[in-house]
N, C-alpha and C positions, 0 to 999 in steps of 0.2 A: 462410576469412574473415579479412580485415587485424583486427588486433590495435589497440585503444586506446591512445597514447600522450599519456595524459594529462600525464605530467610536462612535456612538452615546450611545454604553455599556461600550466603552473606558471612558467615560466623568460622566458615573456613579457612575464610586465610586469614583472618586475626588470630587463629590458632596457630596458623602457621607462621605468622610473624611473630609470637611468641617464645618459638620451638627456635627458631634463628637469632632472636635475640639475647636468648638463654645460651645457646650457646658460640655466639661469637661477639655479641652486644657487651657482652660484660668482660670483656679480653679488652675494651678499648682503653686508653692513657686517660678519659673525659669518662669513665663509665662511674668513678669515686665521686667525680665533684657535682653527679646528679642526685638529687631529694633523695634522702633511706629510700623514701613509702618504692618511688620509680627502680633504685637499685632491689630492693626486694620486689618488687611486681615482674621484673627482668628475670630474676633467680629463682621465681617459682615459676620460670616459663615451662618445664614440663608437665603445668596442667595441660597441655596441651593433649597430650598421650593419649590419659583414662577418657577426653572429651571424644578425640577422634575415635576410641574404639566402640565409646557409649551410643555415640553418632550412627557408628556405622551398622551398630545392630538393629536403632533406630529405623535408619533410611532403607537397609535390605528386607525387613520386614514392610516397609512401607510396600516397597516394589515389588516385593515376590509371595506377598502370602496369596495361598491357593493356586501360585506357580510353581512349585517344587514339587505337586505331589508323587509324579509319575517318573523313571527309572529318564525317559528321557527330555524330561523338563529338567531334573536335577543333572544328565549329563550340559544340557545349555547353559545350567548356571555355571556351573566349574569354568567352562569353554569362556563363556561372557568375562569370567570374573579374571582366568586368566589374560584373556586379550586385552582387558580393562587397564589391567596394572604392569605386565610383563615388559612390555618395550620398551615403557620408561625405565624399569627396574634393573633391564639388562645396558640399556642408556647410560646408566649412573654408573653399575660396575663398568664397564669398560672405562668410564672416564676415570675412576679413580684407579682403575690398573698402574700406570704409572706409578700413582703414590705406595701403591704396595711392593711392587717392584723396587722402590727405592727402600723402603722400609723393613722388608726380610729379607731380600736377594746383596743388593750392592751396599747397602750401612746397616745391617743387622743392629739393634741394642748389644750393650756389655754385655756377657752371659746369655745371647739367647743365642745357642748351637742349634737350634731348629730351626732358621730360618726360613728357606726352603721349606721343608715340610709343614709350618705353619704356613706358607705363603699355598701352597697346596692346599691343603686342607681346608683353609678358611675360605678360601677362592670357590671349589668346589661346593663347600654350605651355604657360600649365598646362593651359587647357582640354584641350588635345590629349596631355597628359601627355609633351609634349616638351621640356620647360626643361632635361633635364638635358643634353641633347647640342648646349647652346650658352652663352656666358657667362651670360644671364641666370638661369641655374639658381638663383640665389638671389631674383633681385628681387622675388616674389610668395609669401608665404607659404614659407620657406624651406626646411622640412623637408618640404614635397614633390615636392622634385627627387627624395627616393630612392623615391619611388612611378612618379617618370617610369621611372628605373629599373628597378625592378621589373614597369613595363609591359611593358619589353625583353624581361625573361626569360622573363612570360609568354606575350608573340607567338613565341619562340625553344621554350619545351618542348615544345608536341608532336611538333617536327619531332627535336629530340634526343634526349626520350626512348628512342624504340624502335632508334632508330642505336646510341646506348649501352651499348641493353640487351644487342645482340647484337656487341658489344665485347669482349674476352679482358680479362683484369684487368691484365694487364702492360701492355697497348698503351695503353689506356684511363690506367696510373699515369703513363706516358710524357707521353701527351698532358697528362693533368693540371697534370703538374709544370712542364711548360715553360709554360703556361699563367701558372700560378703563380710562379712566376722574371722570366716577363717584367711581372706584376705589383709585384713587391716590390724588380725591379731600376729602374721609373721612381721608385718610392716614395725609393729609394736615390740616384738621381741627382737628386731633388727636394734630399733633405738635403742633399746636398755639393755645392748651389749649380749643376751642370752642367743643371738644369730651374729656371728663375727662377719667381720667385713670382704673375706672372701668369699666366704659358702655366699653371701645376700647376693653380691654382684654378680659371683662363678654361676649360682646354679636358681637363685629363686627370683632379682629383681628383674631378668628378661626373659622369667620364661613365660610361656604361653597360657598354662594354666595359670599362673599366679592373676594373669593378668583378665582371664575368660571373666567371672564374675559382670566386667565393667558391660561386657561383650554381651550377656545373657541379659542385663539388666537394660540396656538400649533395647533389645527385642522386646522383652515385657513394658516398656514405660511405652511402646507403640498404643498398646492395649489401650491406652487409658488418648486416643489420638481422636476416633471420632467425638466423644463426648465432651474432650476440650475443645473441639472444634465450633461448637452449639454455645458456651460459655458469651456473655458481652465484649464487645471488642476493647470496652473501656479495661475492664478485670484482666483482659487477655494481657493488656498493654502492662497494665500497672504491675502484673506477675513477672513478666517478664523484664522491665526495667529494672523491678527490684532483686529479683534473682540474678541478675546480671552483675548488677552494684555488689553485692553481697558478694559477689566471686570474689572480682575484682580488691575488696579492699580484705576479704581473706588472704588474697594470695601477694598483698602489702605488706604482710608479717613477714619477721623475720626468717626464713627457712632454717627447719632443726637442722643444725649439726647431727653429720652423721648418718642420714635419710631426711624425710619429708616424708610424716602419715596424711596429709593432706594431700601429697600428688599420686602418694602410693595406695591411693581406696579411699584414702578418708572425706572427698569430693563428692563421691560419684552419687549419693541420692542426692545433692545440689546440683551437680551436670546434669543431671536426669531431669531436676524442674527447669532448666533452664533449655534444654532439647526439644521439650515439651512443650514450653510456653512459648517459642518462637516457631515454634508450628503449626501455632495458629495463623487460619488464610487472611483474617483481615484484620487483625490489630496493627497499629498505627507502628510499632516497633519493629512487625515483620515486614510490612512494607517498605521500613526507612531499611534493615536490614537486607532487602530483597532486592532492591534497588537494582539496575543495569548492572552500574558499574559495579559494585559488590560482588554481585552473582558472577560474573564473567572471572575475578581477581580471584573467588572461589573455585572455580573450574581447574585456575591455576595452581591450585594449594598444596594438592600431591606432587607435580613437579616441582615445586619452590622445596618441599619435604625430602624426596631422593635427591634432588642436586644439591641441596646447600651442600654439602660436605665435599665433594671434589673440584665444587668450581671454587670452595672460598679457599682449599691448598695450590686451586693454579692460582687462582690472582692472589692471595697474598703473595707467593713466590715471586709474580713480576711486578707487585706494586715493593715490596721491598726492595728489591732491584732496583729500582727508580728511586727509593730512600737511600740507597747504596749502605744497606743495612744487611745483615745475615742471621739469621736465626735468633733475631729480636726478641726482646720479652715483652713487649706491649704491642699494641696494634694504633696507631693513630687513626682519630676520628673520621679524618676521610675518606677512610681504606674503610672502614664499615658502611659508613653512608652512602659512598659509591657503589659499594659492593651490592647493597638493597636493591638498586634497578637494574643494575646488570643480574643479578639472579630475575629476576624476573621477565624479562630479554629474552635469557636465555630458557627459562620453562618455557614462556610464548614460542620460544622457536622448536624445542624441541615437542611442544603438542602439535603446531602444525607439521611440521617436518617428519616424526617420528612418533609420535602416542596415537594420533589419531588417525592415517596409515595404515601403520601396523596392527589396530584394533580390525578395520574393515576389511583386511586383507586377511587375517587369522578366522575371523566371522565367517566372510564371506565364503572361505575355503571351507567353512563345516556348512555351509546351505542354513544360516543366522542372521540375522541381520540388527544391529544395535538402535536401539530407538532412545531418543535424547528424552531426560526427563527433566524437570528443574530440581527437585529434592535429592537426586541421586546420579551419578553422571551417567549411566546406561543402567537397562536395561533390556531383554531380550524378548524376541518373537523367532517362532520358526518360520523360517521364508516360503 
């Protein structure tokens, strides 16, 4: 019987609160006159990214090895994985439909004659969850290019998993690393100018491959999951406090101008020990991590990830309104600190209302049924 890895739902919405404060925490009027170390820990919030992808090869390998072997276990994963993410997914596009509407149809930019047809098109690739693997990855709701992403790896697991499994660990570290190398050697040639700053963002910093590595490297660090599990709880602990620490005041340096080879690959064998080490069942840091409240706040972390962005365009629109302000250049401190619970309100509302619904109801209609686990939010049985 696979083990609960509760800590590791604990660790998800600090990821996600990271990803939010990265990118609307530091728009505040109050965001300058906080310590460097906090305005830089704020500005490298998308470690958050490489963790959730590391994470998630982690926790589907947890869940699914020896589940995917057969033609119709691998059709239940696609089915599970779709029902898992989509209602939220399609949640978020319609909310931010307006802002696009407003943005290529009725006040197009100076010089863009496509409006329309961008507003087409980009609309259309999120639906298919394909924005990331062409420039418009940003145009529509913009933090769910890394779900197109993440579409990738899920079409990609079943067929890798059981290949992996029967890998030797040397050949497997091999492949890894080159993997990895050739991730953090474009990261490299981004900063010193030999990858200009269109091609990095048009075609290589959202795409899917660029980003697989983080993806392949969470399924292999699973490997090494029963044996850390047997490790002292004391070591367990002490591993994971200080690979924690160690992110943390990494990600307190200044961010390169230009990119960040730390969020763009240069992390990820420290996310990996840190995935790792808080997976352990009984050290005192995954327990404090694992906590009720935690784990529940973690449940909420994908929905706090697709909405930020449409609900922080509706309410700032009416909390400026209320400043009798128009297209401000700063955000005052209230409007973010308020904005923190009401995101979270509204994930609350729309898991019970809409994610969790529409999973059982999508399930249900293939004869599936979702089984809750603590380390990963479903999982699948046939009924």
């Amino acid at each position: 019987m696979r083990q609960n890895i509760t800590a590791l739902n604990g660790l998800r919405i600090f990821a996600a609160a990271a990803v939010v404060s990265y990118h609307y925490g530091t728009l505040t009027d109050g965001f300058h006159r906080l310590p460097q170390f906090l305005q830089n820990v704020a500005g490298n919030g998308a470690i958050a990214l490489p963790f959730f992808y590391l994470l998630s090869g982690f926790v589907l390998t947890h869940a699914y090895t020896g589940r995917v072997a057969t033609l119709q276990q691998r059709r239940e994963f696609y089915l599970a994985r779709y029902a898992r993410l989509y209602p939220a997914y399609l949640t978020a596009f319609l909310l931010f439909l307006p802002m696009a509407v407003e943005k290529y149809l009725r006040h197009p930019a100076a010089g863009q004659s496509h409006g329309g047809r961008t507003f087409a098109l980009s609309g259309t690739l999120v639906l298919l969850a394909l924005q990331a693997w062409t420039p418009l990855s940003q145009a529509w709701n913009g933090p769910s290019w890394s779900l197109s992403v993440e579409a990738f790896f899920y079409m990609l697991f079943p067929v890798v998993l059981p290949r992996m499994a029967r890998m030797r660990s040397v050949p497997l570290m091999v492949a890894l690393g080159v993997l990895w190398l050739a991730m953090i050697s474009l990261t490299v040639a981004h900063l010193h100018n030999l990858i200009g700053a269109q091609i990095w963002s048009g075609y290589i910093m959202y795409q899917p491959l660029f980003w697989m590595p983080t993806f392949l490297l969470g399924m292999a660090t699973y490997r090494l999951a029963f044996r850390w599990s047997q490790v002292p709880d004391a070591v367990a602990t002490s591993v994971s406090v200080v690979s924690l620490a160690v992110l943390v005041l990494l990600c307190g340096l200044p961010p390169a101008p230009g990119g960040n080879f730390f969020v763009n690959g240069g992390s990820a064998p420290l996310i990996a020990m840190i995935v790792l080490a808080y997976s352990h069942p009984r050290s005192l840091s995954s327990r404090i991590m694992g906590a009720r409240a935690l784990s529940f706040l973690g449940g909420l972390s994908y929905l706090v990830y697709i909405l930020q962005a449409p609900l922080w365009h509706m309410f700032r629109a009416v909390s400026d309104k209320l400043r009798h302000v128009s297209n401000a250049n700063t955000v005052r401190d209230w409007q973010f600190l308020l904005y923190l619970p009401l995101l979270l309100v509204a994930a609350l509302v729309v898991q019970r209302l809409v994610e969790k619904p529409g999973q059982r109801w999508l399930l249900n209609r293939k004869g599936i049924i979702a089984v809750k686990t603590e380390c990963e939010p479903s999982r699948v049985i046939a009924a």
